[in-house]
C-alpha positions as CSV (number, residue, x, y, z in Angstrom):
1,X,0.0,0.0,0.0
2,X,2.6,2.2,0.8
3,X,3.8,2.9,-3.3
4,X,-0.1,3.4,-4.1
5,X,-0.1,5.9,-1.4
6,X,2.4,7.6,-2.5
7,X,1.5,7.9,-5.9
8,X,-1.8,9.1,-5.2
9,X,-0.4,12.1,-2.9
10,X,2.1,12.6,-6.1
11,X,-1.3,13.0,-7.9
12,X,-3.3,15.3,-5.6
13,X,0.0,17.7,-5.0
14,X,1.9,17.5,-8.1
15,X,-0.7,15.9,-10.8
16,X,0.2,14.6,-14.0
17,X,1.4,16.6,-17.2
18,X,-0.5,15.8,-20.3
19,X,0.6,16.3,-23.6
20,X,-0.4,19.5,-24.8
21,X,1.7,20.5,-21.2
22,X,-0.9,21.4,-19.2
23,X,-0.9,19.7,-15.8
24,X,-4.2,18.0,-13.8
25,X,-4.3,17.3,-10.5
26,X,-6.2,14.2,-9.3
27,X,-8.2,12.8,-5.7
28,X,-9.6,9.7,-4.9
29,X,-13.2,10.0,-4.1
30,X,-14.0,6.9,-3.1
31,X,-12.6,2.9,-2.8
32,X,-15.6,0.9,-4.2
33,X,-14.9,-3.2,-2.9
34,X,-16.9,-6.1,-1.1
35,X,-18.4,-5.0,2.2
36,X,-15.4,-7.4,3.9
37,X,-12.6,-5.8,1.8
38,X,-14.1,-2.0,2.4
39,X,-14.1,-2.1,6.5
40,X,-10.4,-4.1,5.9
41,X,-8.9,-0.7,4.2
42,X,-11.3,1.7,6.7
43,X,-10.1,0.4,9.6
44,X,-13.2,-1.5,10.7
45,X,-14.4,-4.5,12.2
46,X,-14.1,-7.2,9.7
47,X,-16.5,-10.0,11.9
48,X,-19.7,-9.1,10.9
49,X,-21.7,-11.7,12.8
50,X,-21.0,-11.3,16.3
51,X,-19.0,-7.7,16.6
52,X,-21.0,-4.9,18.5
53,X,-20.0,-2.4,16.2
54,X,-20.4,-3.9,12.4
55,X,-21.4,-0.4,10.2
56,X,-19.2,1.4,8.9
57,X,-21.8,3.9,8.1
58,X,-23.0,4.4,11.7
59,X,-22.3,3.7,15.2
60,X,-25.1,1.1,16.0
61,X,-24.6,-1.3,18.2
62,X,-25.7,-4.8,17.7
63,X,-28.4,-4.9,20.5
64,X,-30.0,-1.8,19.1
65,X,-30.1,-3.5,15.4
66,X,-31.4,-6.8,16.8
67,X,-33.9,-5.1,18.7
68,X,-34.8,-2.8,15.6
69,X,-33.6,-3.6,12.1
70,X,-34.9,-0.6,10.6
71,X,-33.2,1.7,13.0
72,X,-29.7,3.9,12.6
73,X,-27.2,5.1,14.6
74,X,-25.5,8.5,14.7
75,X,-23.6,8.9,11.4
76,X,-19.7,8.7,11.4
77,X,-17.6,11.6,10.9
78,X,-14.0,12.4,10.6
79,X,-14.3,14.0,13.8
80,X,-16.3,10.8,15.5
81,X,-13.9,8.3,13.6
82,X,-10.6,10.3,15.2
83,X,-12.3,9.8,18.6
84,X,-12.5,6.1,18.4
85,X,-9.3,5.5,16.8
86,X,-7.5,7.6,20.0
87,X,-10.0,5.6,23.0
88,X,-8.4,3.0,24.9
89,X,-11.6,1.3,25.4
90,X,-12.9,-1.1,23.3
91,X,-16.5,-0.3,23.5
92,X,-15.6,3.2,22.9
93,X,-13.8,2.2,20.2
94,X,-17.0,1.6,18.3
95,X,-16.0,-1.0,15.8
96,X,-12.8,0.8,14.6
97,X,-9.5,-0.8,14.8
98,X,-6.8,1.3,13.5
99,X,-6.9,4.9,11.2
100,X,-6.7,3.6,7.5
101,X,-3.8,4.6,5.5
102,X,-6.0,6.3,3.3
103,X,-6.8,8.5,5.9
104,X,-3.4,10.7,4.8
105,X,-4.6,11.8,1.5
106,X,-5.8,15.6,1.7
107,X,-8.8,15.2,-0.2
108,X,-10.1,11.9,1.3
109,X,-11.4,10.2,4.4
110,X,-13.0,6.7,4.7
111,X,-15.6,8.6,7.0
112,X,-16.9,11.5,4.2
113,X,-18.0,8.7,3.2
114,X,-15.5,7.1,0.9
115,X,-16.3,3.6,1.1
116,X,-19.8,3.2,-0.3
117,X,-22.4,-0.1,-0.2
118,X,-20.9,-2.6,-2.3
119,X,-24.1,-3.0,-4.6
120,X,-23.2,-6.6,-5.6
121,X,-23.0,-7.9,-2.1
122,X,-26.1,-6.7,-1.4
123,X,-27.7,-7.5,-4.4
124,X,-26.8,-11.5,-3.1
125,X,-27.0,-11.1,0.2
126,X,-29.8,-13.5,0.0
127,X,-27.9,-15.9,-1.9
128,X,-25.1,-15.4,0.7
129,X,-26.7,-15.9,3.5
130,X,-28.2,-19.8,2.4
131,X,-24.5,-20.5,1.1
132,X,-23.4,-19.3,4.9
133,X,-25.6,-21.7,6.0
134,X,-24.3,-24.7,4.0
135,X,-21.0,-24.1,5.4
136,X,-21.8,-23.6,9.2
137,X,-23.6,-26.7,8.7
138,X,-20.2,-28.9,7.2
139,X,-17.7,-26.7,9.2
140,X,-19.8,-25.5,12.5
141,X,-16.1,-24.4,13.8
142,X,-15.2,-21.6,11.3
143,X,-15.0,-18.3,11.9
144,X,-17.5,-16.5,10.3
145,X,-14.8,-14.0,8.5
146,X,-13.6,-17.1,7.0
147,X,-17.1,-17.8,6.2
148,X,-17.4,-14.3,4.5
149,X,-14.5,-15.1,2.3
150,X,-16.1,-18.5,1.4
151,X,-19.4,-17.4,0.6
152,X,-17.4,-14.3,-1.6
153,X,-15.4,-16.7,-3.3
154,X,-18.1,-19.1,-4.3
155,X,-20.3,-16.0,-5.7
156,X,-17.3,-14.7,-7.5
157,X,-17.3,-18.1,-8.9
158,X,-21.0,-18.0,-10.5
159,X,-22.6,-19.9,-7.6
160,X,-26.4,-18.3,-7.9
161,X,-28.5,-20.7,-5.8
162,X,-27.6,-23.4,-2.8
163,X,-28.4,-25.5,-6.1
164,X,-25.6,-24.3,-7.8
165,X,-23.2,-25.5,-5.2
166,X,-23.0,-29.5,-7.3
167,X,-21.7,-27.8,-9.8
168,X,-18.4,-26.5,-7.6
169,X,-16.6,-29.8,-7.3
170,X,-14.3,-30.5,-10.8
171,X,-14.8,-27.1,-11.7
172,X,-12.3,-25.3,-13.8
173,X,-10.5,-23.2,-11.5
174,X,-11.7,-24.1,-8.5
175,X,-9.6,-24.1,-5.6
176,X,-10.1,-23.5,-2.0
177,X,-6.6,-24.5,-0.4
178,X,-6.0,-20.9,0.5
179,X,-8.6,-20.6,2.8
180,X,-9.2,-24.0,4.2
181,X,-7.2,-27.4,4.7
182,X,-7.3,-30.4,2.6
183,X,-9.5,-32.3,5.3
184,X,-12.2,-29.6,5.6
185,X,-12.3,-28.7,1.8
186,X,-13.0,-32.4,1.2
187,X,-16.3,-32.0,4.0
188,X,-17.2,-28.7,2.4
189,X,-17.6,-30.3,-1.0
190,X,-19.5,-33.5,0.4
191,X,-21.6,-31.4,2.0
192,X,-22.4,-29.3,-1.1
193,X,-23.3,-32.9,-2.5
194,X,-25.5,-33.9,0.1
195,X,-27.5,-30.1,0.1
196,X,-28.1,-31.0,-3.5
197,X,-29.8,-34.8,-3.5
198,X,-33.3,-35.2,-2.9
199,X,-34.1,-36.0,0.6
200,X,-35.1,-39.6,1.2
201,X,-39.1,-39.8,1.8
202,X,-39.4,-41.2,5.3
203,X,-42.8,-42.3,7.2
204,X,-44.0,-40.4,9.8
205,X,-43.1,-43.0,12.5
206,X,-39.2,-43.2,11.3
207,X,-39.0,-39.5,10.5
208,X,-37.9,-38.5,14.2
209,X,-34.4,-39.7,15.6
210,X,-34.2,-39.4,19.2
211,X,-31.5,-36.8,19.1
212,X,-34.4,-34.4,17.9
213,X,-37.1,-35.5,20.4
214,X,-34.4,-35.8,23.5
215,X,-35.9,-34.8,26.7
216,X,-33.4,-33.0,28.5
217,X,-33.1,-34.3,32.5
218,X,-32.7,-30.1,33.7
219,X,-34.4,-31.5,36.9
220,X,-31.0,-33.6,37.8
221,X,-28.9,-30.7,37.8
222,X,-27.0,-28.7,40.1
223,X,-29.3,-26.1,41.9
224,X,-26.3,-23.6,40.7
225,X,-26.3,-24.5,37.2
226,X,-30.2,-24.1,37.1
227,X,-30.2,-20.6,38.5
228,X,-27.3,-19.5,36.1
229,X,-29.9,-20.8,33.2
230,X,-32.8,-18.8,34.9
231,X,-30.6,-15.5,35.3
232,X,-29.3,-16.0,31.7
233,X,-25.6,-16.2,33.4
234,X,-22.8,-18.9,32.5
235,X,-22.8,-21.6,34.6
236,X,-19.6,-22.0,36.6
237,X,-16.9,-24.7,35.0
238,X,-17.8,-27.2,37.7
239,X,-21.5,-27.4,37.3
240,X,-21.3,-27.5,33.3
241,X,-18.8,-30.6,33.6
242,X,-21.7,-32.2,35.9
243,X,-24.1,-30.9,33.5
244,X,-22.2,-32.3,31.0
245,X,-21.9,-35.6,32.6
246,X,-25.7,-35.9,33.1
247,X,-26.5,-35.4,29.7
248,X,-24.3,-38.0,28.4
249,X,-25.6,-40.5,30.5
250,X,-29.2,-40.3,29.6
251,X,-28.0,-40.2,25.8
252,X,-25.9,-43.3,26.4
253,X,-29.8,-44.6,27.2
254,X,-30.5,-44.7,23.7
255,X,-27.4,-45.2,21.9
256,X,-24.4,-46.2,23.8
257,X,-21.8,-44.4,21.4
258,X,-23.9,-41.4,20.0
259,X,-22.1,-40.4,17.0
260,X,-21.2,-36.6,16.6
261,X,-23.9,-35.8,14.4
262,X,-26.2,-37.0,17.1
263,X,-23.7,-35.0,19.5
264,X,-24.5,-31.9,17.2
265,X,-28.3,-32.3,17.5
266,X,-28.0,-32.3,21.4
267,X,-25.4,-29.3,21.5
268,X,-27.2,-27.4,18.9
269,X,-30.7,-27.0,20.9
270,X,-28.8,-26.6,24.5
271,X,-27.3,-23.5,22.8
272,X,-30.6,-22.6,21.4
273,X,-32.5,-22.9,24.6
274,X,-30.0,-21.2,26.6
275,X,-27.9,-19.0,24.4
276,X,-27.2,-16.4,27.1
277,X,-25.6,-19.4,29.3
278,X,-24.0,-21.8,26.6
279,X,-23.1,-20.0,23.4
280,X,-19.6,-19.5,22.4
281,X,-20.0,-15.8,21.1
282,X,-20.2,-13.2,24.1
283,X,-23.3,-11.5,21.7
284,X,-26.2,-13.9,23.5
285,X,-28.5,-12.8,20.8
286,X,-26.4,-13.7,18.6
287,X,-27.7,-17.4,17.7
288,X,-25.0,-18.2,15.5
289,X,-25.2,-21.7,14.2
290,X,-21.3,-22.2,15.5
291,X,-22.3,-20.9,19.1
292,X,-22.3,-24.7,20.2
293,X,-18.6,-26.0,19.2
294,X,-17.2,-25.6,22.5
295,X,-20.2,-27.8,23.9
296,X,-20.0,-30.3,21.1
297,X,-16.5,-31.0,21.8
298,X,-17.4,-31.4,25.8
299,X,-20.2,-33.9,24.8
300,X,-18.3,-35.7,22.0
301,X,-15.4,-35.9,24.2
302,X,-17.4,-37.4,27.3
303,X,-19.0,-39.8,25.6
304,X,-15.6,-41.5,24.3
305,X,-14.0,-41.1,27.6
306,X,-17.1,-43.5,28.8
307,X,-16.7,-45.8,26.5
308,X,-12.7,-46.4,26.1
309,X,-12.9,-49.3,28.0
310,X,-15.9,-50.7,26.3
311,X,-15.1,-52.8,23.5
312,X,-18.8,-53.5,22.0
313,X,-19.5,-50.0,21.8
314,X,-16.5,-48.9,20.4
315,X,-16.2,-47.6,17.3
316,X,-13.0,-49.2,15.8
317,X,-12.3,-52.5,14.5
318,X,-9.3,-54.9,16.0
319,X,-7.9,-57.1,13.6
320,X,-7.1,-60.8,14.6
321,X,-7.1,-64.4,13.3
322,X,-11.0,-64.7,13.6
323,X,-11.3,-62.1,11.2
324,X,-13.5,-63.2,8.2
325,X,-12.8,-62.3,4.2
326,X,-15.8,-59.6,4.7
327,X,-14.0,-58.0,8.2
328,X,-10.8,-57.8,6.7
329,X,-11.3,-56.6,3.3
330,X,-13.7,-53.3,4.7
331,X,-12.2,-50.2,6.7
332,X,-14.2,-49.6,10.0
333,X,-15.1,-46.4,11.5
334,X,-12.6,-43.7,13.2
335,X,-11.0,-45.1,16.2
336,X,-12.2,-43.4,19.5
337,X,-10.3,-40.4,20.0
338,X,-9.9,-39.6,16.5
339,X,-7.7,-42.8,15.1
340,X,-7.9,-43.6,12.3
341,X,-5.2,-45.6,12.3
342,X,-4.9,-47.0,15.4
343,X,-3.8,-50.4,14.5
344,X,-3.5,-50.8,10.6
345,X,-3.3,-54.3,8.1
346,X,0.3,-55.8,7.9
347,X,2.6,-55.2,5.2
348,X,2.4,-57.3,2.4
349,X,6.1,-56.2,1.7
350,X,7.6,-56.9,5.3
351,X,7.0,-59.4,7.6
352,X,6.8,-59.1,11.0
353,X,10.4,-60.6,11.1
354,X,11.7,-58.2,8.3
355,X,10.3,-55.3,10.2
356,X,11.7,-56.5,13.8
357,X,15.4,-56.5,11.9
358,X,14.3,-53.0,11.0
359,X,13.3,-52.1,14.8
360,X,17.1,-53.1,15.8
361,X,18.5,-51.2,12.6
362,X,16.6,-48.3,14.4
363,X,18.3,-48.8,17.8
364,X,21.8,-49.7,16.6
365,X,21.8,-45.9,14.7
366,X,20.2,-44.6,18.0
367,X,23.4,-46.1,19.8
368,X,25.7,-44.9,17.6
369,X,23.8,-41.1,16.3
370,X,21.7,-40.7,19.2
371,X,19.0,-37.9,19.4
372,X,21.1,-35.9,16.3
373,X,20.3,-39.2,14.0
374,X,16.5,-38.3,14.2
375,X,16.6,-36.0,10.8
376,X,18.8,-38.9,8.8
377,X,16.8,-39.7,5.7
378,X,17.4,-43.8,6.7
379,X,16.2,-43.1,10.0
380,X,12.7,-41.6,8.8
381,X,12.3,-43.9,6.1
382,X,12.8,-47.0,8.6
383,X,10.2,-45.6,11.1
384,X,7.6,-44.7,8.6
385,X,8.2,-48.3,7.2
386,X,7.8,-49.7,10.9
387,X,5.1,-47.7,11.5
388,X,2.8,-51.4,11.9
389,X,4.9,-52.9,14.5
390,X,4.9,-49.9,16.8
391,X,1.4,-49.9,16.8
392,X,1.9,-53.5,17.2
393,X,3.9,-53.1,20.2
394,X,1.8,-50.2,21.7
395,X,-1.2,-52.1,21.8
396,X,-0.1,-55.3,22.9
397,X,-3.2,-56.9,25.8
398,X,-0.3,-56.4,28.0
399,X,0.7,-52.7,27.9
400,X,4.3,-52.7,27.8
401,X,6.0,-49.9,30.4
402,X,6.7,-46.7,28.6
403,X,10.6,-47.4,29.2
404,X,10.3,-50.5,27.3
405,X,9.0,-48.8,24.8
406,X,11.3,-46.1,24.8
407,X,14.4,-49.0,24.7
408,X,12.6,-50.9,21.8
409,X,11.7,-47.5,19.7
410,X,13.9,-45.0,20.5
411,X,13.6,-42.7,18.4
412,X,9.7,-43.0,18.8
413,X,10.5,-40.8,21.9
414,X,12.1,-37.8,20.2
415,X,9.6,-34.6,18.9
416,X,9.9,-35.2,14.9
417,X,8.9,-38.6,15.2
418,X,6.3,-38.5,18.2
419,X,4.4,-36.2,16.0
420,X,5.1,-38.0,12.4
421,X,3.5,-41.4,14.2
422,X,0.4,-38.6,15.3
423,X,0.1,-37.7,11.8
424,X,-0.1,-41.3,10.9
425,X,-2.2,-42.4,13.6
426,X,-5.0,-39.6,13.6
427,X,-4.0,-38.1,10.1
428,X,-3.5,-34.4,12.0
429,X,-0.6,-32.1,11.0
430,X,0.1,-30.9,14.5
431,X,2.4,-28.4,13.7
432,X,-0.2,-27.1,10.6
433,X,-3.3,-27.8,12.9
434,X,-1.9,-25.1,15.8
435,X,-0.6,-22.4,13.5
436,X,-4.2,-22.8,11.7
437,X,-5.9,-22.1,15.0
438,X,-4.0,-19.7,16.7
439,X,-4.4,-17.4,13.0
440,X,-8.2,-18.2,13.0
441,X,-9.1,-17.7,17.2
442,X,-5.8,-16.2,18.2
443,X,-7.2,-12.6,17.2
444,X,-11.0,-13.7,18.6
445,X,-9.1,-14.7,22.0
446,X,-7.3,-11.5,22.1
447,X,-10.2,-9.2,21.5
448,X,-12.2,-11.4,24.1
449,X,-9.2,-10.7,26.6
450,X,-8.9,-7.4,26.0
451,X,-12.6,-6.3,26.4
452,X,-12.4,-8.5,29.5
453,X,-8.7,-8.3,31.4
454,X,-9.2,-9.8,34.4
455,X,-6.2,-8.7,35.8
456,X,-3.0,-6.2,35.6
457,X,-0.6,-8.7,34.6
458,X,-3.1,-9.9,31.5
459,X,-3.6,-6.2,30.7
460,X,0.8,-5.7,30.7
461,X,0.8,-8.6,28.4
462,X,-2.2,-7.4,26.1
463,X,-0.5,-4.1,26.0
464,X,2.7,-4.7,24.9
């Protein structure tokens, strides 16, 4: 930005010489873009779902707009915009983040107003707004800026209708790598399928699941936790793990493993009921469809930690010698916990005697390299080629001791390979996985933090 500034102050003082020699001067009058990329260059609020302050027009807040759509705030000015870009406060703040670069220009200020509707977006907002819907529904997780840019994207693309969205798979052009991993593109585009079929006709009797007639046992919890839900407060950590606990339980009472679209179901109308308690925005009227993630993952999570030692309700598969032509030729479901591979087929290559002479190869270059030897190519080829055994040896009916372990798969022990075997075992990219979440809810966490310090040495850190 900082060469198109300065050309467009070259413009304003100096102008341009034509060719007959007379000279023109120039100013930007306004910056015409999507509604996401306008309040990016002003200096606004980019999260227009759950932010208080979302206009760049005006200074209403959310709970005014909810309350009234029709209504306005008072109008921004260069004077008003100055204001909030100098308050420490974040409420006072009023939706405005920094002062835009453009700002500098003598002829031009974002607030004169020089960032006007974006006519196409609002032209499809309808459009939009079913897309959106598609997407919280495969992705309930993603931030809703991310959303914005999906949604953008797919329009740009000629998307028109939710039916449109069959068509986006084997498209020319289409890629999505640059806003979503591999894993999550893949469930965004099975989804898109599945919006697309014809729903199966189902009789009245079968039409109901019991995830959507599930009677909620609120008469079993803590006295606390149902006065929080009364005063539209957040229950205290404590009381939502019993909570927690006691919904699980009378779910296991129809389906010992619920599955996490059943999990979804039972997350999705706790957060509906109680969105003031429960949702994951600090906007309670905001019912956004990804309010319930946090509570998913509490419910989801529970109900695997009840059933890891149960073996009939699992939902993995252990190969062994009874295994018929039909068991062994089909993949099972996930592992609990997210495997997917927690113990895969033998090698056709490598027996289980190749492999062990592999397993001592991998010691005797321990012996000799030690921790250093961990980034020789022989070494990762060997333990991706091993990878069988070890889970061979991990799962053994007698758990071996972790020092056994560690003397029989040294290397297994040091951080480039611990996290290779995660990779292989639950198909996660640690290292990609954290730097994907801290860049989409490191900057939600911070703004939650900073409109909330709850003490003076998280405000030092937030400062600096």
């Amino acid at each position: 930005m900082g060469q198109l500034l300065k050309d467009l102050k070259d413009l304003e003082v100096s102008g341009i010489q034509l060719p007959d020699g007379e000279i023109r001067k120039a100013i930007v009058c306004s910056i015409a873009g999507d509604n996401l990329g306008s309040h990016a260059i002003g200096g606004f609020m980019e999260n227009f779902s759950s932010s208080s302050f979302f206009c760049r027009f005006c200074e209403i807040d959310r709970q005014t707009f909810v309350a009234d759509p029709l209504a306005k705030g008072p109008s921004r000015t260069v004077q008003s915009y100055k204001g909030n870009v100098q308050a420490d406060d974040l409420h006072q703040k009023k939706g405005v983040k920094f002062d835009s670069l453009f700002n500098e220009l003598s002829h031009y200020h974002v607030c004169q107003p020089g960032l006007p509707p974006c006519i196409g977006h609002d032209l499809f907002k309808a459009v939009g707004e079913e897309i959106q819907k598609v997407i919280s529904n495969a992705l309930p997780g993603l931030l809703e800026e991310k959303k914005e840019q999906l949604v953008q994207r797919l329009l740009s693309w000629g998307v028109e209708s939710t039916d449109d969205l069959k068509y986006v798979e084997g498209a020319p052009g289409v890629d999505l790598s640059d806003l979503l991993p591999p894993i999550q593109i893949r469930k965004l585009l099975d989804s898109f399928k599945r919006e697309t079929m014809d729903p199966p006709r189902l009789s009245s009797a079968t039409a109901a699941t019991w995830p959507e007639s599930f009677q909620f046992p609120w008469d079993q919890m803590p006295s606390e936790l149902r006065s929080a839900l009364t005063n539209g407060k957040r229950p205290l950590p404590p009381d939502r793990r019993k909570m927690i606990r006691i919904i699980v339980d009378e779910m296991r009472k129809h389906e010992k493993n619920p599955s996490i679209a059943q999990c979804r179901v039972v997350a999705h109308e706790i957060v509906k009921e109680y969105p003031k308690s429960f949702s994951d925005f600090g906007d309670a009227e905001e019912k956004n469809e990804a309010g319930y993630y946090s509570l998913l993952k509490q419910i989801k999570t529970r109900v695997e930690h009840i059933n890891r030692d149960n073996i009939l309700a699992r939902r993995r598969r252990i190969g062994g010698a009874a295994d018929t032509p039909s068991t062994t030729q089909c993949r099972g479901p996930a592992a609990t916990y997210g495997c997917t591979q927690w113990q895969p087929e033998p090698p056709q290559a490598n027996s289980d005697d190749v492999l062990e002479e592999k397993r001592l190869t991998l010691e005797n270059l321990y012996q000799q390299y030690g921790k250093i030897g961990a980034d020789r190519g022989d070494v990762c080829a060997i333990m991706k080629e091993t990878y069988y055994l070890q889970r061979k040896h991990i799962n053994d009916k007698q758990a071996p001791p972790i020092r056994d372990l560690k003397t029989k798969w040294p290397y297994l022990f040091v951080q480039k390979h611990m996290y290779a075997h995660f990779e292989e075992l639950t198909g996660i990219d640690i290292h990609k996985r954290l730097n994907q979440a801290m860049q989409e809810y490191g900057k939600f966490l911070i703004d939650f933090f900073k409109s909330k310090p709850t003490n003076d040495a998280v405000k030092k850190v937030l400062s600096s």
